[in-house]
N, C-alpha and C positions, 0 to 999 in steps of 0.2 A: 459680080457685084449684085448684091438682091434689092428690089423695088418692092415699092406694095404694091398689093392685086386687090384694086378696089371691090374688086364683086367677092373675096372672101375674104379680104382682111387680115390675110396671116401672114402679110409679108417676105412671102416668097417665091422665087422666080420658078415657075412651074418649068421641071426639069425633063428633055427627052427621053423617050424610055430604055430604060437598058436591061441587060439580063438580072444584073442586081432586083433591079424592081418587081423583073416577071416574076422571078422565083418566090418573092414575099409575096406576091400579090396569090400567087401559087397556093390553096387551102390543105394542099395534103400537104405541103412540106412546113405548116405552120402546126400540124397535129403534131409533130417530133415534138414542141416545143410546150403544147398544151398536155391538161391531166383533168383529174377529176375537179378539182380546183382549182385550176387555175386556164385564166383563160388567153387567150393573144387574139389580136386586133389590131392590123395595119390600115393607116389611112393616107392618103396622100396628103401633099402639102395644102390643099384647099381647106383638110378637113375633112374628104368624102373617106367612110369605110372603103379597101378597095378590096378584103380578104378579114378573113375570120376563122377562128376554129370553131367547130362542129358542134362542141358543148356549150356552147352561148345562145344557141337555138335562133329565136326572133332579139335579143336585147343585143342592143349596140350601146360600147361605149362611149361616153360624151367625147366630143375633139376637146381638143387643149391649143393653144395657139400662141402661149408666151412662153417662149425659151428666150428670153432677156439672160435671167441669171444661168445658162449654162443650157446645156442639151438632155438633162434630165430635169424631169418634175412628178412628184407624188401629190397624187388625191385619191379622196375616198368619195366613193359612191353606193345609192342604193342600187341591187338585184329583184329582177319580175318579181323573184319571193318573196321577198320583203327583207333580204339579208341585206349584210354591208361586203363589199368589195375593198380592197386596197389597189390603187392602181399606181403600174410605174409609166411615163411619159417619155418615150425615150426619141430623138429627132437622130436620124440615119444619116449617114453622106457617104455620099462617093466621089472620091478625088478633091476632099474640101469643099464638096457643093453639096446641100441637103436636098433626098431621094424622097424621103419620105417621115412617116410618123407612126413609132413604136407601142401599141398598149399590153400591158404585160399585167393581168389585176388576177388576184387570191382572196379566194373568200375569206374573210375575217370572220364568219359565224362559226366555222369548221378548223379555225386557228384556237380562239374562243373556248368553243366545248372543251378542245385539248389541253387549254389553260386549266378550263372546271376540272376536267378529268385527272390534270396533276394536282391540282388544287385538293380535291379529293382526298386522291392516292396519299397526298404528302397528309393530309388531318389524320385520316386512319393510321398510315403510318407512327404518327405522334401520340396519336391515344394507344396506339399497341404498345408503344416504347413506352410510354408515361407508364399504363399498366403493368409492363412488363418491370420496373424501376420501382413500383409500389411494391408489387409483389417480392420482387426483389429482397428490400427495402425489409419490408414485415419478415420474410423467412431471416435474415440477418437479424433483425432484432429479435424476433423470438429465439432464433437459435441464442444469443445473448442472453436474454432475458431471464430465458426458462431456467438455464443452470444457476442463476442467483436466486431467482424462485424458490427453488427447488433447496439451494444454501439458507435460503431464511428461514421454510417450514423445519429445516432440520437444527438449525441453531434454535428455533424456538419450543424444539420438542424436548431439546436438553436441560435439566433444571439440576439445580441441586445435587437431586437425586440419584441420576443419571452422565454424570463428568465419566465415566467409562467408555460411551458412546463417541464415536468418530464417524466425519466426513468422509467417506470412499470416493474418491473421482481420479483419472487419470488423466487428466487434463493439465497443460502445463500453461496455460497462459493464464491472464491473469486472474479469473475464478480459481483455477487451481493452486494458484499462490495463496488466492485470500483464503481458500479452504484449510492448506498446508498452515497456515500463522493461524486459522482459528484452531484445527486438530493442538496445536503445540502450546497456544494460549490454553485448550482444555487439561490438556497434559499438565500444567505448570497449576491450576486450579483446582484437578484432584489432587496431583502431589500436595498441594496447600490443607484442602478438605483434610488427608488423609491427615496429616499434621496436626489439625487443628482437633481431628476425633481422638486420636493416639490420646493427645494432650490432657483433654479432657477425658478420656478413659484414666489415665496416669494418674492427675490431681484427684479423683474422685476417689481411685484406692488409698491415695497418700493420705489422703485426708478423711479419709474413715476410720482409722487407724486410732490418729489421736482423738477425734471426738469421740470415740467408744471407752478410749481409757477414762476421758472428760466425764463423760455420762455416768460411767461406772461407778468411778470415785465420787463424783456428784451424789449417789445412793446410796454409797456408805457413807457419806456425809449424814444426809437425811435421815441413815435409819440408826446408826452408830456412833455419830459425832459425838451429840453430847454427852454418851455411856462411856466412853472411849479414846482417850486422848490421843496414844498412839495413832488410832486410826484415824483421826482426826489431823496429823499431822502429815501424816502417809499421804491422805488424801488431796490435801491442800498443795501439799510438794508438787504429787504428781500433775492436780493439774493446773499448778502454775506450767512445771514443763512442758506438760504438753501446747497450755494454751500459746509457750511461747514458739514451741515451734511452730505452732497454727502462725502465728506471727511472722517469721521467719519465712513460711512458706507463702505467704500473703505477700510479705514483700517481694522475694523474688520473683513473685509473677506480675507485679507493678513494674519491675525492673525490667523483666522481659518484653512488658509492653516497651516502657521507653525505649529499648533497645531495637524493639521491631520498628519504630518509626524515628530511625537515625538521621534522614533528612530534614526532619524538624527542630534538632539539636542547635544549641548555639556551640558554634565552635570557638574556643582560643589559643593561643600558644601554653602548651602544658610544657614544663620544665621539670620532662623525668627524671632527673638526676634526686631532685630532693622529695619528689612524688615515692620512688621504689624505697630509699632511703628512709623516710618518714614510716610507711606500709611495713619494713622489714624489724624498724625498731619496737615499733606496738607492738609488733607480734612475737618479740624474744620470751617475754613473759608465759606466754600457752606451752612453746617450744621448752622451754625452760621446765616447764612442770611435767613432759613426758623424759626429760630426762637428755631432749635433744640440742644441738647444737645448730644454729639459725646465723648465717654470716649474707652478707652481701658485698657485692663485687662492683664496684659502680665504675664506668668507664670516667677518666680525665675531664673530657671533653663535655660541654654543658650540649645534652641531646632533647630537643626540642620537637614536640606532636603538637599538631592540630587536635583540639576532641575538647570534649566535655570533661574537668577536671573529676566530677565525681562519679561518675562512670567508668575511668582510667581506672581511678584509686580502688574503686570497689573489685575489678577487673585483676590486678593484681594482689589485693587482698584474698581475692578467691583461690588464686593458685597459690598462694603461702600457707592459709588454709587446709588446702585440699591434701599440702604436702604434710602438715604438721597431725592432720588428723591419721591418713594412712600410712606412716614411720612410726615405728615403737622405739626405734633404737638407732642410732648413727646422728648424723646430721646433714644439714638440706641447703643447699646454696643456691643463692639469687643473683642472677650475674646479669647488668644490665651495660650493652655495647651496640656501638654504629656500625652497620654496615653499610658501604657504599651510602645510601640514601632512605636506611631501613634505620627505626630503631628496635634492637632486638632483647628479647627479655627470656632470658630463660632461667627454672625452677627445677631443680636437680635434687631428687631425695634417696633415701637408702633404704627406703618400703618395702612394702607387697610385690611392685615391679607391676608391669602391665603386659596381658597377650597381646599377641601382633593381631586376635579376632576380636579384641575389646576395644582397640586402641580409637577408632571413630569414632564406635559407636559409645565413649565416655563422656561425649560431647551434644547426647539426647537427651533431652528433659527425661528425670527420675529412672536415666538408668545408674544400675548399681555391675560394678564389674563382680563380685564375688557377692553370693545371696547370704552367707554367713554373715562379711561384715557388715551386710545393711542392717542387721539387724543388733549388732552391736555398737558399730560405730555412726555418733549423730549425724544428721545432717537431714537435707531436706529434698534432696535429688537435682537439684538446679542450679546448686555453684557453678559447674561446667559448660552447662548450658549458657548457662550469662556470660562466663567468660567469652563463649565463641559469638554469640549474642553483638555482645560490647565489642570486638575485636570486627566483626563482619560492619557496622554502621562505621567502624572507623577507616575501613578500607586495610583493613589489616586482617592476619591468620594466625590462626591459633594449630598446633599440631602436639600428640603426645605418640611415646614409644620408651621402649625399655633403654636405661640407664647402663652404657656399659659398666659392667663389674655388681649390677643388681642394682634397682629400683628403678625410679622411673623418671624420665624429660622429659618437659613442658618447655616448648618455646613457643615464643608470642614474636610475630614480625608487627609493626607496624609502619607505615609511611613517614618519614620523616620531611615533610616540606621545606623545613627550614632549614636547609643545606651548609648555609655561616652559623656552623655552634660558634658558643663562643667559650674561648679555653677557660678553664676554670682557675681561681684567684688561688 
Protein backbone atom coordinates (compact mmCIF):
# COMPACT_ATOMS: atom_id res chain seq x y z
CA UNK A 1 0.00 0.00 0.00
CA UNK A 2 1.82 3.42 -0.89
CA UNK A 3 1.71 6.67 1.51
CA UNK A 4 3.08 9.91 0.80
CA UNK A 5 6.60 10.97 1.78
CA UNK A 6 6.17 14.38 2.95
CA UNK A 7 9.77 15.50 2.49
CA UNK A 8 9.50 14.51 -1.56
CA UNK A 9 6.17 14.40 -2.41
CA UNK A 10 5.97 11.75 -4.78
CA UNK A 11 3.95 9.42 -3.08
CA UNK A 12 5.86 6.64 -2.74
CA UNK A 13 6.89 4.12 -0.28
CA UNK A 14 10.56 4.11 -0.57
CA UNK A 15 11.36 0.68 -1.61
CA UNK A 16 14.49 -1.89 -0.16
CA UNK A 17 17.13 -2.27 -2.29
CA UNK A 18 17.34 -5.13 -4.69
CA UNK A 19 19.42 -6.39 -7.41
CA UNK A 20 16.83 -5.04 -9.95
CA UNK A 21 17.80 -1.59 -8.61
CA UNK A 22 21.52 -2.15 -8.43
CA UNK A 23 21.81 -2.92 -11.90
CA UNK A 24 19.85 0.38 -13.19
CA UNK A 25 21.49 2.22 -10.71
CA UNK A 26 24.76 0.44 -12.50
CA UNK A 27 26.19 3.42 -15.42
CA UNK A 28 27.71 0.93 -17.57
CA UNK A 29 24.89 -1.26 -17.99
CA UNK A 30 22.67 1.94 -18.95
CA UNK A 31 25.36 2.78 -21.91
CA UNK A 32 23.69 -0.57 -23.87
CA UNK A 33 20.61 1.42 -23.74
CA UNK A 34 22.01 5.01 -24.60
CA UNK A 35 23.55 6.41 -28.29
CA UNK A 36 24.47 9.48 -29.56
CA UNK A 37 21.03 10.81 -29.10
CA UNK A 38 19.70 9.62 -26.88
CA UNK A 39 20.01 9.71 -23.44
CA UNK A 40 18.78 7.37 -20.18
CA UNK A 41 18.52 8.65 -16.62
CA UNK A 42 17.33 6.71 -13.74
CA UNK A 43 15.97 8.18 -10.51
CA UNK A 44 14.55 6.92 -7.58
CA UNK A 45 11.20 7.18 -6.18
CA UNK A 46 12.14 10.58 -4.31
CA UNK A 47 13.11 11.99 -7.57
CA UNK A 48 17.01 11.85 -6.91
CA UNK A 49 19.17 10.95 -10.31
CA UNK A 50 20.71 7.73 -8.86
CA UNK A 51 22.50 6.81 -12.55
CA UNK A 52 22.92 8.23 -15.92
CA UNK A 53 24.55 7.60 -19.08
CA UNK A 54 27.91 9.18 -20.05
CA UNK A 55 26.48 11.40 -22.89
CA UNK A 56 24.50 13.68 -20.75
CA UNK A 57 27.81 15.06 -19.23
CA UNK A 58 26.71 17.67 -16.20
CA UNK A 59 22.61 18.07 -17.43
CA UNK A 60 20.18 16.04 -15.45
CA UNK A 61 16.77 15.46 -16.36
CA UNK A 62 13.98 17.22 -14.48
CA UNK A 63 11.91 14.45 -12.11
CA UNK A 64 8.50 13.81 -13.02
CA UNK A 65 6.22 12.79 -10.16
CA UNK A 66 2.65 12.22 -11.57
CA UNK A 67 1.90 8.85 -12.77
CA UNK A 68 -1.92 9.44 -11.93
CA UNK A 69 -2.90 8.42 -15.62
CA UNK A 70 -0.67 5.36 -15.88
CA UNK A 71 3.18 4.46 -15.67
CA UNK A 72 4.17 6.35 -18.53
CA UNK A 73 4.40 10.16 -19.32
CA UNK A 74 6.15 12.31 -22.22
CA UNK A 75 7.55 15.82 -22.01
CA UNK A 76 9.83 17.92 -23.67
CA UNK A 77 12.60 19.71 -22.34
CA UNK A 78 15.51 22.13 -23.04
CA UNK A 79 19.44 20.78 -23.46
CA UNK A 80 22.81 22.84 -22.08
CA UNK A 81 22.72 23.64 -26.02
CA UNK A 82 20.09 25.08 -26.37
CA UNK A 83 18.29 22.18 -28.16
CA UNK A 84 14.98 20.42 -27.44
CA UNK A 85 14.77 16.92 -25.92
CA UNK A 86 11.74 14.49 -25.97
CA UNK A 87 11.59 12.69 -22.88
CA UNK A 88 9.72 9.42 -22.09
CA UNK A 89 8.79 8.86 -18.09
CA UNK A 90 8.64 5.49 -17.57
CA UNK A 91 7.88 4.17 -13.37
CA UNK A 92 9.56 0.57 -12.90
CA UNK A 93 8.17 -2.22 -10.45
CA UNK A 94 8.95 -5.16 -9.11
CA UNK A 95 6.64 -7.57 -8.03
CA UNK A 96 3.71 -4.81 -8.40
CA UNK A 97 5.63 -2.30 -6.04
CA UNK A 98 7.38 0.67 -7.88
CA UNK A 99 11.52 0.47 -7.79
CA UNK A 100 12.11 3.18 -9.42
CA UNK A 101 11.78 6.11 -12.31
CA UNK A 102 12.77 5.66 -15.96
CA UNK A 103 14.07 8.66 -18.30
CA UNK A 104 14.65 7.72 -21.72
CA UNK A 105 14.87 11.44 -23.91
CA UNK A 106 16.17 12.03 -27.94
CA UNK A 107 17.06 15.03 -29.20
CA UNK A 108 14.50 16.38 -31.30
CA UNK A 109 17.09 19.01 -33.00
CA UNK A 110 18.90 15.85 -34.63
CA UNK A 111 15.11 14.25 -35.37
CA UNK A 112 14.35 17.91 -36.96
CA UNK A 113 17.52 18.28 -39.37
CA UNK A 114 16.37 14.77 -40.69
CA UNK A 115 12.94 15.99 -41.15
CA UNK A 116 14.79 19.30 -43.16
CA UNK A 117 16.93 16.87 -44.84
CA UNK A 118 13.90 14.70 -46.37
CA UNK A 119 12.16 17.72 -46.62
CA UNK A 120 14.94 18.77 -49.02
CA UNK A 121 15.49 15.46 -50.59
CA UNK A 122 11.72 15.20 -51.40
CA UNK A 123 11.62 19.27 -53.10
CA UNK A 124 14.68 18.29 -55.28
CA UNK A 125 13.21 15.25 -55.95
CA UNK A 126 9.93 17.21 -57.24
CA UNK A 127 11.73 19.71 -59.21
CA UNK A 128 13.73 16.91 -60.90
CA UNK A 129 10.44 14.99 -61.67
CA UNK A 130 8.56 18.25 -62.54
CA UNK A 131 11.57 18.93 -65.04
CA UNK A 132 12.07 15.82 -65.90
CA UNK A 133 7.72 15.85 -67.15
CA UNK A 134 8.44 19.38 -68.81
CA UNK A 135 10.99 18.01 -70.71
CA UNK A 136 9.31 15.16 -71.23
CA UNK A 137 6.29 17.02 -72.19
CA UNK A 138 8.04 19.52 -74.82
CA UNK A 139 10.07 16.52 -76.63
CA UNK A 140 6.37 14.76 -77.10
CA UNK A 141 5.00 17.87 -78.24
CA UNK A 142 7.59 18.88 -80.58
CA UNK A 143 7.95 15.38 -81.76
CA UNK A 144 3.98 16.06 -82.52
CA UNK A 145 4.32 19.33 -83.74
CA UNK A 146 7.09 19.39 -85.87
CA UNK A 147 5.63 16.71 -88.45
CA UNK A 148 2.39 19.11 -88.94
CA UNK A 149 4.92 21.96 -89.25
CA UNK A 150 6.67 20.56 -91.48
CA UNK A 151 2.82 19.30 -93.42
CA UNK A 152 1.86 22.96 -93.43
CA UNK A 153 5.16 24.38 -95.08
CA UNK A 154 4.59 21.69 -97.74
CA UNK A 155 0.77 22.12 -98.23
CA UNK A 156 1.54 25.80 -98.55
CA UNK A 157 4.31 25.41 -101.01
CA UNK A 158 1.85 23.60 -103.42
CA UNK A 159 -0.28 26.12 -105.64
CA UNK A 160 -1.79 25.75 -108.71
CA UNK A 161 1.02 25.21 -110.36
CA UNK A 162 2.42 22.56 -108.68
CA UNK A 163 -0.63 19.63 -107.80
CA UNK A 164 2.19 17.01 -109.14
CA UNK A 165 4.05 17.36 -105.82
CA UNK A 166 3.26 14.98 -102.87
CA UNK A 167 3.67 14.44 -99.18
CA UNK A 168 6.47 11.64 -98.48
CA UNK A 169 6.15 10.45 -94.88
CA UNK A 170 6.01 6.88 -93.58
CA UNK A 171 4.34 7.49 -90.70
CA UNK A 172 1.13 5.63 -89.95
CA UNK A 173 -0.61 7.44 -87.26
CA UNK A 174 -2.50 10.22 -87.57
CA UNK A 175 -0.13 12.94 -89.40
CA UNK A 176 0.36 10.07 -91.84
CA UNK A 177 -3.36 9.63 -92.38
CA UNK A 178 -3.85 13.36 -92.90
CA UNK A 179 -0.85 13.46 -95.15
CA UNK A 180 -2.18 10.05 -97.12
CA UNK A 181 -6.07 12.18 -97.58
CA UNK A 182 -4.24 15.42 -98.53
CA UNK A 183 -1.65 13.36 -101.32
CA UNK A 184 -5.14 11.73 -102.67
CA UNK A 185 -7.16 15.10 -102.19
CA UNK A 186 -3.94 16.55 -104.54
CA UNK A 187 -4.46 13.53 -106.80
CA UNK A 188 -8.23 14.10 -107.28
CA UNK A 189 -7.32 18.21 -107.88
CA UNK A 190 -4.79 17.78 -110.75
CA UNK A 191 -6.91 15.02 -112.18
CA UNK A 192 -9.55 18.06 -112.01
CA UNK A 193 -6.71 20.88 -113.39
CA UNK A 194 -5.88 18.44 -115.88
CA UNK A 195 -9.61 18.23 -117.10
CA UNK A 196 -10.19 21.56 -116.84
CA UNK A 197 -6.90 22.59 -119.27
CA UNK A 198 -7.75 19.59 -121.76
CA UNK A 199 -11.11 21.36 -121.84
CA UNK A 200 -10.19 24.48 -122.55
CA UNK A 201 -7.28 23.43 -124.99
CA UNK A 202 -10.33 21.39 -126.75
CA UNK A 203 -13.00 24.41 -126.86
CA UNK A 204 -10.42 26.78 -128.12
CA UNK A 205 -9.54 24.57 -131.21
CA UNK A 206 -13.25 23.92 -131.72
CA UNK A 207 -13.87 27.12 -131.73
CA UNK A 208 -11.37 28.65 -133.85
CA UNK A 209 -12.59 26.70 -136.58
CA UNK A 210 -15.95 28.35 -137.05
CA UNK A 211 -14.81 31.96 -136.18
CA UNK A 212 -12.17 31.72 -139.07
CA UNK A 213 -14.81 30.64 -141.62
CA UNK A 214 -16.99 33.72 -139.66
CA UNK A 215 -14.27 36.12 -140.25
CA UNK A 216 -13.58 34.90 -143.63
CA UNK A 217 -16.89 35.19 -145.09
CA UNK A 218 -17.39 38.34 -143.07
CA UNK A 219 -14.48 39.74 -145.99
CA UNK A 220 -15.93 38.62 -148.66
CA UNK A 221 -18.84 40.12 -147.63
CA UNK A 222 -16.98 43.40 -147.26
CA UNK A 223 -15.12 43.33 -150.25
CA UNK A 224 -17.54 41.18 -152.76
CA UNK A 225 -21.09 41.43 -151.44
CA UNK A 226 -22.46 44.09 -153.14
CA UNK A 227 -20.43 43.04 -156.66
CA UNK A 228 -21.58 39.67 -156.22
CA UNK A 229 -24.71 38.15 -155.20
CA UNK A 230 -23.66 34.54 -155.17
CA UNK A 231 -21.08 35.52 -152.97
CA UNK A 232 -23.09 37.29 -151.03
CA UNK A 233 -25.36 34.37 -150.44
CA UNK A 234 -22.53 31.76 -149.77
CA UNK A 235 -21.37 34.11 -147.38
CA UNK A 236 -24.28 34.78 -145.39
CA UNK A 237 -25.20 30.83 -145.38
CA UNK A 238 -22.00 30.06 -144.11
CA UNK A 239 -22.09 32.14 -141.37
CA UNK A 240 -25.39 31.80 -140.28
CA UNK A 241 -23.95 27.98 -139.92
CA UNK A 242 -21.27 28.52 -138.33
CA UNK A 243 -22.49 31.06 -136.03
CA UNK A 244 -24.99 28.50 -135.18
CA UNK A 245 -22.84 26.07 -134.33
CA UNK A 246 -20.98 28.68 -132.10
CA UNK A 247 -24.41 28.48 -130.60
CA UNK A 248 -24.66 24.99 -130.15
CA UNK A 249 -21.45 24.73 -128.68
CA UNK A 250 -22.28 27.60 -126.34
CA UNK A 251 -24.99 25.73 -125.17
CA UNK A 252 -23.58 22.65 -124.38
CA UNK A 253 -21.01 23.99 -122.24
CA UNK A 254 -23.89 25.94 -120.14
CA UNK A 255 -25.31 22.45 -120.10
CA UNK A 256 -22.05 20.94 -118.91
CA UNK A 257 -21.89 23.45 -116.36
CA UNK A 258 -25.47 22.52 -115.01
CA UNK A 259 -24.56 19.20 -115.08
CA UNK A 260 -21.41 19.56 -113.18
CA UNK A 261 -23.21 21.00 -110.27
CA UNK A 262 -25.98 18.09 -110.00
CA UNK A 263 -26.53 18.77 -106.43
CA UNK A 264 -28.13 21.93 -106.88
CA UNK A 265 -30.82 20.51 -109.34
CA UNK A 266 -34.37 20.37 -108.29
CA UNK A 267 -35.35 16.88 -108.61
CA UNK A 268 -39.02 15.25 -109.41
CA UNK A 269 -40.65 12.20 -110.57
CA UNK A 270 -39.74 12.02 -114.38
CA UNK A 271 -42.39 9.55 -116.12
CA UNK A 272 -39.99 8.02 -118.80
CA UNK A 273 -42.34 6.19 -120.46
CA UNK A 274 -43.77 9.28 -122.39
CA UNK A 275 -40.38 11.33 -121.84
CA UNK A 276 -38.34 8.44 -124.34
CA UNK A 277 -41.69 8.20 -126.42
CA UNK A 278 -42.16 11.97 -126.87
CA UNK A 279 -37.72 12.29 -127.76
CA UNK A 280 -38.10 9.24 -130.34
CA UNK A 281 -41.22 10.69 -132.09
CA UNK A 282 -39.39 14.36 -132.95
CA UNK A 283 -36.81 12.69 -134.13
CA UNK A 284 -38.47 10.21 -136.93
CA UNK A 285 -38.46 13.21 -139.04
CA UNK A 286 -34.14 13.59 -139.35
CA UNK A 287 -34.24 9.64 -139.35
CA UNK A 288 -36.57 9.79 -142.01
CA UNK A 289 -34.54 12.00 -144.31
CA UNK A 290 -31.24 9.69 -144.10
CA UNK A 291 -33.39 7.16 -145.17
CA UNK A 292 -33.38 5.44 -141.74
CA UNK A 293 -35.86 3.61 -139.76
CA UNK A 294 -36.27 5.08 -135.88
CA UNK A 295 -38.70 2.68 -133.65
CA UNK A 296 -39.08 2.52 -129.88
CA UNK A 297 -39.63 -0.19 -127.65
CA UNK A 298 -41.26 1.14 -124.49
CA UNK A 299 -41.59 -1.29 -121.63
CA UNK A 300 -45.65 -1.82 -120.18
CA UNK A 301 -44.99 -0.79 -116.98
CA UNK A 302 -45.11 3.21 -116.09
CA UNK A 303 -41.00 3.52 -115.07
CA UNK A 304 -40.47 6.41 -112.88
CA UNK A 305 -36.85 8.67 -112.23
CA UNK A 306 -35.93 11.17 -109.87
CA UNK A 307 -34.01 14.05 -112.11
CA UNK A 308 -34.62 17.11 -113.73
CA UNK A 309 -37.13 16.61 -116.70
CA UNK A 310 -35.08 18.69 -119.07
CA UNK A 311 -31.94 17.33 -118.58
CA UNK A 312 -33.32 13.68 -118.98
CA UNK A 313 -34.93 14.79 -122.22
CA UNK A 314 -31.89 16.44 -123.52
CA UNK A 315 -29.98 13.26 -122.24
CA UNK A 316 -31.79 11.17 -124.45
CA UNK A 317 -32.18 13.36 -127.32
CA UNK A 318 -28.44 13.12 -127.55
CA UNK A 319 -28.14 9.51 -127.85
CA UNK A 320 -30.94 9.39 -130.64
CA UNK A 321 -28.94 11.99 -132.27
CA UNK A 322 -25.75 10.76 -131.92
CA UNK A 323 -27.30 7.36 -133.47
CA UNK A 324 -29.21 9.17 -136.40
CA UNK A 325 -26.16 11.29 -137.25
CA UNK A 326 -23.47 8.17 -137.51
CA UNK A 327 -26.10 5.39 -139.43
CA UNK A 328 -26.32 6.01 -143.12
CA UNK A 329 -28.37 3.04 -143.73
CA UNK A 330 -30.38 0.41 -141.62
CA UNK A 331 -32.36 1.47 -138.50
CA UNK A 332 -31.86 2.26 -134.85
CA UNK A 333 -33.94 1.11 -131.88
CA UNK A 334 -34.75 2.81 -128.54
CA UNK A 335 -35.75 0.29 -126.18
CA UNK A 336 -36.69 1.69 -122.76
CA UNK A 337 -37.02 -1.28 -119.72
CA UNK A 338 -36.93 -2.03 -115.77
CA UNK A 339 -34.57 -3.73 -114.27
CA UNK A 340 -34.78 -5.01 -110.84
CA UNK A 341 -34.73 -1.14 -109.59
CA UNK A 342 -32.91 0.38 -112.65
CA UNK A 343 -34.53 2.07 -115.33
CA UNK A 344 -32.67 1.10 -118.50
CA UNK A 345 -32.45 2.90 -121.75
CA UNK A 346 -30.70 1.56 -124.59
CA UNK A 347 -29.95 3.04 -128.32
CA UNK A 348 -29.09 0.32 -130.88
CA UNK A 349 -27.85 1.47 -134.39
CA UNK A 350 -26.55 -0.22 -137.55
CA UNK A 351 -23.52 2.55 -138.09
CA UNK A 352 -19.84 2.92 -138.26
CA UNK A 353 -19.72 0.45 -134.97
CA UNK A 354 -17.31 1.54 -132.38
CA UNK A 355 -13.61 0.03 -131.28
CA UNK A 356 -13.26 -1.55 -128.08
CA UNK A 357 -10.09 1.68 -127.81
CA UNK A 358 -12.67 4.26 -128.59
CA UNK A 359 -15.34 3.03 -126.56
CA UNK A 360 -14.58 5.32 -123.13
CA UNK A 361 -13.07 7.56 -124.43
CA UNK A 362 -16.46 8.73 -126.76
CA UNK A 363 -17.59 10.02 -123.53
CA UNK A 364 -14.59 13.20 -123.50
CA UNK A 365 -15.49 16.48 -124.35
CA UNK A 366 -14.64 16.93 -128.35
CA UNK A 367 -13.52 13.60 -128.80
CA UNK A 368 -14.19 12.29 -132.29
CA UNK A 369 -13.78 8.48 -132.89
CA UNK A 370 -12.84 8.58 -136.61
CA UNK A 371 -10.87 12.14 -137.73
CA UNK A 372 -12.56 11.55 -141.26
CA UNK A 373 -16.02 11.95 -139.86
CA UNK A 374 -15.49 14.86 -137.88
CA UNK A 375 -14.88 16.58 -140.47
CA UNK A 376 -17.86 15.66 -142.39
CA UNK A 377 -20.41 14.92 -140.10
CA UNK A 378 -21.86 17.85 -137.74
CA UNK A 379 -21.73 18.21 -134.58
CA UNK A 380 -20.04 20.03 -131.72
CA UNK A 381 -17.86 17.32 -129.71
CA UNK A 382 -20.11 17.40 -126.45
CA UNK A 383 -23.43 15.39 -127.14
CA UNK A 384 -21.54 12.51 -125.38
CA UNK A 385 -20.00 14.28 -122.87
CA UNK A 386 -23.40 15.64 -121.63
CA UNK A 387 -24.92 12.49 -122.00
CA UNK A 388 -22.49 11.06 -119.25
CA UNK A 389 -22.46 14.50 -117.75
CA UNK A 390 -26.41 14.24 -117.12
CA UNK A 391 -26.38 10.48 -116.41
CA UNK A 392 -23.41 10.83 -113.43
CA UNK A 393 -25.57 13.89 -111.34
CA UNK A 394 -28.30 11.52 -111.80
CA UNK A 395 -26.76 8.67 -110.04
CA UNK A 396 -26.80 6.82 -113.20
CA UNK A 397 -24.20 5.19 -116.04
CA UNK A 398 -23.89 5.54 -119.30
CA UNK A 399 -21.74 2.78 -121.32
CA UNK A 400 -21.15 2.27 -125.27
CA UNK A 401 -19.54 -0.90 -127.31
CA UNK A 402 -20.21 -2.60 -130.43
CA UNK A 403 -23.66 -3.77 -131.65
CA UNK A 404 -23.69 -7.59 -132.26
CA UNK A 405 -24.07 -8.09 -135.97
CA UNK A 406 -22.54 -4.30 -136.63
CA UNK A 407 -22.93 -0.95 -135.18
CA UNK A 408 -23.10 0.20 -132.15
CA UNK A 409 -25.02 0.10 -128.06
CA UNK A 410 -25.55 2.72 -125.90
CA UNK A 411 -27.19 1.94 -122.65
CA UNK A 412 -28.03 4.21 -120.05
CA UNK A 413 -28.83 2.57 -116.30
CA UNK A 414 -30.43 4.89 -114.11
CA UNK A 415 -31.92 4.59 -110.45
CA UNK A 416 -35.29 4.00 -110.29
CA UNK A 417 -36.59 5.15 -106.82
CA UNK A 418 -39.85 4.77 -107.35
CA UNK A 419 -40.18 1.03 -107.02
CA UNK A 420 -44.56 0.97 -107.26
CA UNK A 421 -44.64 1.70 -111.18
CA UNK A 422 -47.81 1.81 -111.84
CA UNK A 423 -49.19 -0.50 -114.86
CA UNK A 424 -50.02 1.24 -117.57
CA UNK A 425 -53.92 1.92 -118.70
Amino acid sequence: MQTIDASSGTGFIEPEPTPILSTLSNPAYLEHWAGPTTYVQIDDLHGQAIAKSTNMGSQFMAPRSDFRAGDTAFESEPTDDGGEMRVMDRLLRSNGQPIAIAHVGERLDDVRALEDRARTILIMVTLVGALLVVGASFAIASGAIDPIERLTQAMAEIGSDRLDRRILTARSDEVGKLASAFNAMLSRLEEAFARERQFISDASHELKTPLTVINANAQLLKRWGDQDVAVRRESVDAIIAESSQLADMVTGMLTLAKADTGDQLPKEPIFMNALVLEVVTHARDRAARKGLKLQAHIAPEEIIVAGDQSLLRQLVNNLVDNAIKFTEAGRIDVTLALHERDAVIEVADTGIGISVDSAERLFDRFFRSDAAHSRVIEGTGLGLAIVRSIARVHGGTVTAGPRPGGGSLFRLILPSPHASVIESQ
